[in-house]
C-alpha positions as CSV (number, residue, x, y, z in Angstrom):
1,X,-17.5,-10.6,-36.0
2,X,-19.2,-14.0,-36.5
3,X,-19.9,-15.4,-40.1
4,X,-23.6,-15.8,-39.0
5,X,-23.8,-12.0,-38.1
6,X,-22.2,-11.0,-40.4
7,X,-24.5,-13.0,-42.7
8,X,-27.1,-10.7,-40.6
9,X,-25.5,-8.0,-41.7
10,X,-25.7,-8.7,-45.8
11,X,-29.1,-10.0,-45.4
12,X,-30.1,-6.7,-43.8
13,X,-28.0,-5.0,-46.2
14,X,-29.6,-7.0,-49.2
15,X,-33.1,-5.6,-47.6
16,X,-32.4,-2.4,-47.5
17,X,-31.3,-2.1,-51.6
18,X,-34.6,-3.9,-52.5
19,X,-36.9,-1.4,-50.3
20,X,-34.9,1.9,-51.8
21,X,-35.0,0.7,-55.2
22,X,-38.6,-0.1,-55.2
23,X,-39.3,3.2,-54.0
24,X,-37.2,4.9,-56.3
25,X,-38.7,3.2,-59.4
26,X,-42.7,3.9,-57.6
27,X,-41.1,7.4,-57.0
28,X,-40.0,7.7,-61.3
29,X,-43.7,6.6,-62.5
30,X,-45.3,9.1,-60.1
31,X,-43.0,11.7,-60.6
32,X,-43.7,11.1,-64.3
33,X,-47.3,12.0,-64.0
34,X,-46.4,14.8,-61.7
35,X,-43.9,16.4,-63.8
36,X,-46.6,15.6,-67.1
37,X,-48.7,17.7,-64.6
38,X,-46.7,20.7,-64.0
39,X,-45.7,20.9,-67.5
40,X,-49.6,21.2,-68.2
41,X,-51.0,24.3,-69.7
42,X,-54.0,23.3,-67.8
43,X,-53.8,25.5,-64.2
44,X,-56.3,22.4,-62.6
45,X,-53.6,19.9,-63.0
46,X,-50.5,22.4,-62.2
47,X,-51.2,23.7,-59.2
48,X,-52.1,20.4,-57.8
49,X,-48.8,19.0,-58.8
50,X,-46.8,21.9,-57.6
51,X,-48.8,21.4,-54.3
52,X,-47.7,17.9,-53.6
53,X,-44.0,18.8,-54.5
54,X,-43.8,21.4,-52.6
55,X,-45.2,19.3,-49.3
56,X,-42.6,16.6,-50.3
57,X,-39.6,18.4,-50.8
58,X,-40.5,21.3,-47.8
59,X,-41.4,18.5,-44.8
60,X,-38.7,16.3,-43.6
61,X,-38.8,12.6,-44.4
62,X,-38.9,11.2,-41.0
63,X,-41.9,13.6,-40.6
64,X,-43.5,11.9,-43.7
65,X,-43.2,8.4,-42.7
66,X,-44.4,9.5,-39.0
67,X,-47.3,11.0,-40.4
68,X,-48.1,8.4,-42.9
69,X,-47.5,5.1,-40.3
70,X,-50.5,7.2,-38.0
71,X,-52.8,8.3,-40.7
72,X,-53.7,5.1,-42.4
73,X,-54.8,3.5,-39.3
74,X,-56.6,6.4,-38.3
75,X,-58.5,6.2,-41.7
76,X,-58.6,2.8,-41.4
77,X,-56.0,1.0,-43.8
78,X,-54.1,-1.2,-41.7
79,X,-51.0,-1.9,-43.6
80,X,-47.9,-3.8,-42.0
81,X,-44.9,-1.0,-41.8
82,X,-43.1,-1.8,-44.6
83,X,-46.0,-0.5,-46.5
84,X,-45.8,2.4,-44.7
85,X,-42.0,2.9,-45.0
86,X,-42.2,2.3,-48.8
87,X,-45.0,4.8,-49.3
88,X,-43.3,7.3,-47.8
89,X,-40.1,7.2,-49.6
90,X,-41.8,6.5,-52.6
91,X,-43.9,10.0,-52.2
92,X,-40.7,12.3,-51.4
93,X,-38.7,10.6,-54.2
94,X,-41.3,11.2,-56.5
95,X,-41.4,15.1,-56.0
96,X,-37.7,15.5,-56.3
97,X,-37.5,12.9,-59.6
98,X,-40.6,15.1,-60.6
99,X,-38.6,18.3,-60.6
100,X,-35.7,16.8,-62.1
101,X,-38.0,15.8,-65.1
102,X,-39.4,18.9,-65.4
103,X,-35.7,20.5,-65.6
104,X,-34.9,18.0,-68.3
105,X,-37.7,18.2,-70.8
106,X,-37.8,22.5,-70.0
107,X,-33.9,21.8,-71.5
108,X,-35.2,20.6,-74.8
109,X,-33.7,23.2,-77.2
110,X,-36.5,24.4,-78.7
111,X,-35.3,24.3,-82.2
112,X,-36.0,21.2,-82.9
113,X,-39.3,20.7,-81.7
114,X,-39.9,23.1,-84.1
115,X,-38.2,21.7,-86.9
116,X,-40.3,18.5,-86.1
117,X,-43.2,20.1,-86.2
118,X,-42.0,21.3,-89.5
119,X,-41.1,17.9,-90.5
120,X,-44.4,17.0,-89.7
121,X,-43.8,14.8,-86.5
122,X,-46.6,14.0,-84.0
123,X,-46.4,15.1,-80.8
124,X,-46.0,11.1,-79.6
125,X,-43.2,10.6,-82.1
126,X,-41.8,14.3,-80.9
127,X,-41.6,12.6,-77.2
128,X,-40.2,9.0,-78.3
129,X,-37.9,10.7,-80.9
130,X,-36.9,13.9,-79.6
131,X,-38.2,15.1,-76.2
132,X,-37.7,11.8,-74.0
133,X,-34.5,11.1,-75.1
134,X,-32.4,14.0,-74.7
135,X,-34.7,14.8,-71.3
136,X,-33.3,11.5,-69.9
137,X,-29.5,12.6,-71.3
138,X,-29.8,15.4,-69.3
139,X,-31.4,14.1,-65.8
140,X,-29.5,10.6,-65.5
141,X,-27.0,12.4,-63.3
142,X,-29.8,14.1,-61.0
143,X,-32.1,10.5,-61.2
144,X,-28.5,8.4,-59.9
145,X,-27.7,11.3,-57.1
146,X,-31.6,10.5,-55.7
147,X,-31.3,7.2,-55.7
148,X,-28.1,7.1,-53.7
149,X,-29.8,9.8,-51.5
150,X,-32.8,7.5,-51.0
151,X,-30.5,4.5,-50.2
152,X,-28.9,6.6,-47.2
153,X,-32.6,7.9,-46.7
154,X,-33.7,4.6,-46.3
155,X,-31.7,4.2,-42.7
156,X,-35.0,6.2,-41.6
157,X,-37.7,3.8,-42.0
158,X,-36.7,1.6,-39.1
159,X,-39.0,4.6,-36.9
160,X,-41.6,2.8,-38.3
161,X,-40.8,-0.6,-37.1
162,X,-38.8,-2.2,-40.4
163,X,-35.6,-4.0,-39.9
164,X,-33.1,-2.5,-42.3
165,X,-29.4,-2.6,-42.2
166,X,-29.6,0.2,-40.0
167,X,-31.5,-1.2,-37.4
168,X,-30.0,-4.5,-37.9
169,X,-26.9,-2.5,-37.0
170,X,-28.3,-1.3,-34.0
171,X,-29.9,-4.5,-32.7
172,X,-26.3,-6.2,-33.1
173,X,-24.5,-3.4,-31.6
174,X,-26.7,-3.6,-28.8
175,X,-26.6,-7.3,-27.8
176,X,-23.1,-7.8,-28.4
177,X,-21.7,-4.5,-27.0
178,X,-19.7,-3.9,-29.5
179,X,-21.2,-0.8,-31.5
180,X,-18.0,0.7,-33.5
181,X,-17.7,-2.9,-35.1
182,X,-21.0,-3.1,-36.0
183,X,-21.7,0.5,-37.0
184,X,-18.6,0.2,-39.0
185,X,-19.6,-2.5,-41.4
186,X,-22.8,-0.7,-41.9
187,X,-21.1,1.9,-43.4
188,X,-19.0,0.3,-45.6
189,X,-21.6,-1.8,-47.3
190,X,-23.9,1.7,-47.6
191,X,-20.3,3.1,-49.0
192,X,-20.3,-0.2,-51.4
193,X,-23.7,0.1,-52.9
194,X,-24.0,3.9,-53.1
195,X,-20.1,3.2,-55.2
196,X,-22.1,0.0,-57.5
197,X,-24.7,2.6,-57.8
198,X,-22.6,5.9,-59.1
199,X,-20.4,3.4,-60.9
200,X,-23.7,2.1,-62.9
201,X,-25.0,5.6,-63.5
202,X,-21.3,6.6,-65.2
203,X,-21.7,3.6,-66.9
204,X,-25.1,4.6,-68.2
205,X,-24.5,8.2,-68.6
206,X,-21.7,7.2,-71.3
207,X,-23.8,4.8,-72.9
208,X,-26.2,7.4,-73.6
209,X,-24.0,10.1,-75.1
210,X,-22.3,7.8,-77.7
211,X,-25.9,7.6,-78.5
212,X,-26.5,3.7,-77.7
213,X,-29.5,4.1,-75.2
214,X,-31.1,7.2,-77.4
């Protein structure tokens, strides 16, 4: 392999991380609201939430990006594909990270929210003290697993016309006739971030239990 495609290659590669990170931190904020949603004693903001986690999670992906490249046109938004392509992976990502939320802050021993109620805690200084922190001890494995499963995910948005490494992969492998080579490097650079990726979330994950994130 050339320098120049393989330059093609890291370029594409390069692409890819900065579409399936921007998803997954879209995905966090709106899982956010939607987990704040189905923790709701209010039924008119739970069942709305469960709704749109349960479409997310039960249709494929590739069916979700299908259906949202067609259906803004046909509403009339006209948005280039990599609009599309984010938008989709930022919707499924959200209703997993939602769920993962959920898990975390339902894991909040219950003990001492009560004992800050006792001590006469707010329910904002319950979140930022108590709630948040240990919810984000507990879910920083599940957030770092979905974010390496979005990365590989991301090999689907080139059905909607965006050039990832994937595609680039294919394009290459296809004018040069030699697709092992080129399927190959893909691969090992998906391999290589997903590894910078768990590495970072170890990293993180200790951080947090000596206590110097909390």
């Amino acid at each position: 392999m050339s320098a120049r495609l393989f330059e093609l290659m890291l370029k594409a590669a390069g692409y890819t991380v900065v579409i399936s990170f921007a998803a997954i931190g879209i995905g966090l904020l709106i899982g956010l609201v939607v987990c704040a949603a189905k923790l709701s004693p209010r039924p008119w903001l739970r069942w709305p939430a469960s709704l749109f986690v349960s479409f997310f999670r039960g249709v494929p992906l590739l069916v979700q990006l299908l259906l949202i490249y067609n259906l803004l046109p046909a509403i009339g938004i006209a948005v280039p594909s990599v609009v599309a392509a984010l938008t989709g992976l930022s919707l499924c990502t959200a209703a997993y990270q939602a769920e993962n939320l959920r898990g975390g802050f339902l894991s909040v021993p219950r003990g001492l929210l009560e004992a800050a109620d006792m001590a006469g805690l707010s329910p904002w200084q319950q979140f930022r003290r108590i709630r948040a922190p240990i919810a984000l001890r507990l879910t920083v494995p599940a957030l770092v697993n979905e974010a390496i499963l979005i990365l590989k995910a991301s090999s689907l948005v080139s059905v909607v016309g965006v050039i990832e490494l994937t595609r680039t992969a294919q394009n290459l492998a296809a004018s040069t006739y030699e697709p092992l080579l080129f399927y190959s490097v893909a691969g090992g650079l998906y391999l290589a971030i997903n590894w910078i990726v768990a590495a970072g979330g170890s990293l993180t994950e200790r951080a947090l239990r000596r206590g110097r994130l909390a």
